[in-house]
N, C-alpha and C positions, 0 to 999 in steps of 0.2 A: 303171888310170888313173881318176881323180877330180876332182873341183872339193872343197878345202878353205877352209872358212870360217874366218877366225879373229876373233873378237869381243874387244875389248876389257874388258868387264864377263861375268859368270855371269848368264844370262837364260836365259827360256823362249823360245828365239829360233823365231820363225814363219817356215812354208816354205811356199811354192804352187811349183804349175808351170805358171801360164801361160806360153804360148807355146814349150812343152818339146817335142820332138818324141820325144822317144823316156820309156820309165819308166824313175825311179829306186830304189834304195834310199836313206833316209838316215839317216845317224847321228849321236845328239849325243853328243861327247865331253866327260867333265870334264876341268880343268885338268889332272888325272894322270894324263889318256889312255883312261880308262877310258870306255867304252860304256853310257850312261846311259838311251840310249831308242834303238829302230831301228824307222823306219816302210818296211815293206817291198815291192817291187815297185808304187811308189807311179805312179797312172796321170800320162800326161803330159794336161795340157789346152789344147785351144785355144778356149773359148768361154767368158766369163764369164758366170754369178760360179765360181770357182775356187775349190775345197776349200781349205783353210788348214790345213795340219798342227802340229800345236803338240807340245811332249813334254811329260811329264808330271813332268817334273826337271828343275833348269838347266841349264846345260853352256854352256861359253865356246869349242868349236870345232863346226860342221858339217862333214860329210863326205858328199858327194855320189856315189853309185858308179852305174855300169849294175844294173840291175834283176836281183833273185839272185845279187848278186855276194856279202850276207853270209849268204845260206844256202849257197854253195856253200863257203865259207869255216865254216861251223857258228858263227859269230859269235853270240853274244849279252849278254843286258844282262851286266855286271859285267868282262866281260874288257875286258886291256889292249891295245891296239892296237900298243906297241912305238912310239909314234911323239917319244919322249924327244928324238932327234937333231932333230926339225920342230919340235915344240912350244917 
């Protein structure tokens, strides 16, 4: 289970976790599914100012997971996610 983002345009879309209680992994996906950046076991925060995680390639979907969910999956940059049927 996950929170998917879906963005209208290809952006360098910025992430915080103020107010997160627990950490995430996240990932930004290209328009073709593919895995373009993953910021991993990222801390939750509750006190500003708040990290901003930024990727370092566009990507038009976020993908929000519990924390080590894409090391336990061996996920990395370039694979396909399968996610053709959502997208």
């Amino acid at each position: 289970k996950g929170m998917l983002f879906v963005f209208t345009f290809n952006d360098r879309h910025q992430f915080w976790m103020k107010n997160m209680h627990f950490d995430l992994d996240i990932l930004w996906i290209s328009t073709q599914g593919r895995i373009v950046y993953i910021g991993q076991n990222i801390p939750a925060c509750s006190k500003d100012p708040c990290p901003v995680y930024t990727p370092d390639q566009s990507a038009r979907y976020v993908l929000e997971l519990n924390s080590g969910y894409a090391a336990t999956h061996h996920w990395k940059v370039g694979d396909e996610l399968g996610l053709k049927g959502i997208l």
